[in-house]
MITILO-415024 format. One record per atom (N, C-alpha, C, O): residue in three letters; x, y, z. Coordinates in steps of 0.02 Angstrom, whole numbers, padded with zeros to 5 digits, always signed. Atoms other than C-alpha are relative to their C-alpha. Layout:
<vodrens>
ALAXYZ/...
</vodrens>
This chain:
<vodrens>
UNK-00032+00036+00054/UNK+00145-01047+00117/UNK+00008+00046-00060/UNK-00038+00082-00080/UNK+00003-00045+00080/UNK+00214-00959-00053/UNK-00002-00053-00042/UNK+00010-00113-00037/UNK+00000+00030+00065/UNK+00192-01003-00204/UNK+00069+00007-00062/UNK+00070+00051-00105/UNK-00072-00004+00031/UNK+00382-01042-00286/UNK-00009+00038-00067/UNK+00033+00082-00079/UNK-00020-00058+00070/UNK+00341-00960-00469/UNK+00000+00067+00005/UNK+00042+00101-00025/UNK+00015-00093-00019/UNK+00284-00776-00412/UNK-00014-00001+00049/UNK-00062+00035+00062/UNK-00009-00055-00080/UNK+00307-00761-00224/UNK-00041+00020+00030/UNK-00032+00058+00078/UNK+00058-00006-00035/UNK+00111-00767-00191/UNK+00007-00046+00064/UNK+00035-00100+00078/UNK+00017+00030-00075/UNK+00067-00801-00023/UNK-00079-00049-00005/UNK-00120-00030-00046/UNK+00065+00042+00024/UNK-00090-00942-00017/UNK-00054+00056+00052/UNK-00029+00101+00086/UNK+00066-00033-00034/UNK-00256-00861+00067/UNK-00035-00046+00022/UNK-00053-00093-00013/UNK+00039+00053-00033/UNK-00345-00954+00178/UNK-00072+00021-00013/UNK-00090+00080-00014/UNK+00063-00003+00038/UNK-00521-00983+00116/UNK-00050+00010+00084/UNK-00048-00011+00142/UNK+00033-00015-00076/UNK-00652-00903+00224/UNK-00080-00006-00033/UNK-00079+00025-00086/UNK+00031+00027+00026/UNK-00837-00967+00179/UNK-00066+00059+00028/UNK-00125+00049+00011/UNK+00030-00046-00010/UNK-00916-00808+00258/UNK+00043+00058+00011/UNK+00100+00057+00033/UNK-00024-00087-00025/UNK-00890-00604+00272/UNK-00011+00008+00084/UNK-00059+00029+00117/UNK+00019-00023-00072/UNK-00855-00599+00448/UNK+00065+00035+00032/UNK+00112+00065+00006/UNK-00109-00039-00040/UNK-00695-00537+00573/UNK+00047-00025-00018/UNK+00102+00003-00026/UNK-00078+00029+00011/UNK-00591-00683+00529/UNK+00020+00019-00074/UNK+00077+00009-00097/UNK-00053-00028+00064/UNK-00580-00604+00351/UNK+00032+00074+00008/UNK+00047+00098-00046/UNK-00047-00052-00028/UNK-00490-00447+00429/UNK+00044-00017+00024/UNK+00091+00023+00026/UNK-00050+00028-00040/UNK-00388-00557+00523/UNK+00080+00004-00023/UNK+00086+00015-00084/UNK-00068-00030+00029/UNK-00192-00528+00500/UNK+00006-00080-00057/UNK+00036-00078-00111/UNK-00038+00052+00026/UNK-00174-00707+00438/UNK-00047+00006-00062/UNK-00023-00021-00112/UNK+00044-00003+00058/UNK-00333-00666+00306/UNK+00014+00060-00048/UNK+00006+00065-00108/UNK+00007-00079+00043/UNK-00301-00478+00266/UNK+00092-00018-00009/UNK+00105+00028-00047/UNK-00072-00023-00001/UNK-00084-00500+00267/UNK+00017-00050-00084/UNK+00054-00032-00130/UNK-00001+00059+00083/UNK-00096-00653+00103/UNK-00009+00043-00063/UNK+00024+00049-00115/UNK+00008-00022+00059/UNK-00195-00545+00016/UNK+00024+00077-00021/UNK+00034+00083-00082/UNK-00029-00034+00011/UNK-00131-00382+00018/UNK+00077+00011-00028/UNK+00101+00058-00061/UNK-00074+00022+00015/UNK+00053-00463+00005/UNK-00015-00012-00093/UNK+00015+00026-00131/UNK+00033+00017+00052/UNK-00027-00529-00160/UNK-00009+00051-00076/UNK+00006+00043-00135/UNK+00026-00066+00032/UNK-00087-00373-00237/UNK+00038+00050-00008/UNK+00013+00105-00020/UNK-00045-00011+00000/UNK+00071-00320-00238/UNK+00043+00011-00071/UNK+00040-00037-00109/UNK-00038+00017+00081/UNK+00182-00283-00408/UNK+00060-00049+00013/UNK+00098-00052+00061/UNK-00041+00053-00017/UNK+00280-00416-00427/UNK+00086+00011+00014/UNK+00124-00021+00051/UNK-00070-00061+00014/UNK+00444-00308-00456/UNK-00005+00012+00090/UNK+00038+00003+00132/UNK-00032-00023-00065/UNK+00422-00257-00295/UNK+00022-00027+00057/UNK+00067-00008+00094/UNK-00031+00054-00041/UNK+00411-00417-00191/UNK+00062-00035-00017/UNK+00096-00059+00027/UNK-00066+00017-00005/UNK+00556-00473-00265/UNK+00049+00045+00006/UNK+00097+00042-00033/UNK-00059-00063-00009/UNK+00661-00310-00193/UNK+00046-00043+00035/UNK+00028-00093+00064/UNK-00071+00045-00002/UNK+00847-00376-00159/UNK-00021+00005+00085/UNK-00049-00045+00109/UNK-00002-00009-00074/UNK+00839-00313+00036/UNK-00064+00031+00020/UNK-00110+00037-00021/UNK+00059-00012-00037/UNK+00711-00248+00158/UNK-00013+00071-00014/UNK-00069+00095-00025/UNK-00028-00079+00014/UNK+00793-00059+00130/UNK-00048+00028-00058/UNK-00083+00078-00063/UNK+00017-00030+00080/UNK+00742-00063-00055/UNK-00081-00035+00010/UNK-00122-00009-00028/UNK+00065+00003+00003/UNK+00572-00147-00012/UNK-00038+00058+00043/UNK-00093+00074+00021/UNK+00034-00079-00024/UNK+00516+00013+00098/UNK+00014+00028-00032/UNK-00040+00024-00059/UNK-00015-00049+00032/UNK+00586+00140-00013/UNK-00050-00024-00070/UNK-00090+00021-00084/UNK+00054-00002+00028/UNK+00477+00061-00152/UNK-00065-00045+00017/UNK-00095-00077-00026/UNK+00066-00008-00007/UNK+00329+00025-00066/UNK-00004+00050+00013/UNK-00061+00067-00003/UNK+00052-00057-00015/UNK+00320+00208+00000/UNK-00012+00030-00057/UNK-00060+00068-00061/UNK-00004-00044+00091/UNK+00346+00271-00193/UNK-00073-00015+00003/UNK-00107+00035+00016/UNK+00038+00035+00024/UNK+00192+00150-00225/UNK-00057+00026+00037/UNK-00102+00055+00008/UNK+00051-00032-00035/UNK+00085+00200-00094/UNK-00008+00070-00002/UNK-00062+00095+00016/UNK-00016-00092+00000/UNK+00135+00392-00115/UNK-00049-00010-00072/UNK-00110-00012-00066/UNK+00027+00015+00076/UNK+00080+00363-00306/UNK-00095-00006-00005/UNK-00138+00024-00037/UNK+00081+00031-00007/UNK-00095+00275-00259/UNK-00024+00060+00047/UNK-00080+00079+00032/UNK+00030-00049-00035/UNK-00127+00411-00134/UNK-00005+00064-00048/UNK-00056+00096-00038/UNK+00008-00047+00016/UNK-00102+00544-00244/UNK-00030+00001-00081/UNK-00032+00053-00113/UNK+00044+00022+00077/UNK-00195+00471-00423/UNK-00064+00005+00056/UNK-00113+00028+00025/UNK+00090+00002-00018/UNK-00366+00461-00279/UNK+00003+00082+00012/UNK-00051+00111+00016/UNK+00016-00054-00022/UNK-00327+00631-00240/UNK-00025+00042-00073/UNK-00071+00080-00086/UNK+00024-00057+00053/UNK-00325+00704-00402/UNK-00047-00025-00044/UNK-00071+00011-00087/
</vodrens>
């Protein structure tokens, strides 16, 4: 389910640290989430890979240095 004002995805509530919080349907909410908001709303799919790899290129290379 999203959430119509900002395009969050809901997270299913997990009441212990176990596998099912790795699970795609536990780990895919929240990572979608954590997201800049600019970016989930990219017009097409094209322009949402081209800036998520910026984003991830960026975060990889601020831990490096």
């Amino acid at each position: 389910m999203r959430s119509v004002s900002n395009g969050d995805l809901v997270e299913p509530s997990s009441k212990m640290r176990t596998y099912e919080d790795r699970s795609f349907a536990v780990c895919t909410p929240r990572l979608w989430n954590s997201l800049p908001l600019s970016m989930r709303r990219s017009l097409s799919v094209d322009i949402f890979k081209n800036v998520l790899k910026t984003y991830l290129f960026k975060m990889f290379i601020s831990k490096c240095l």
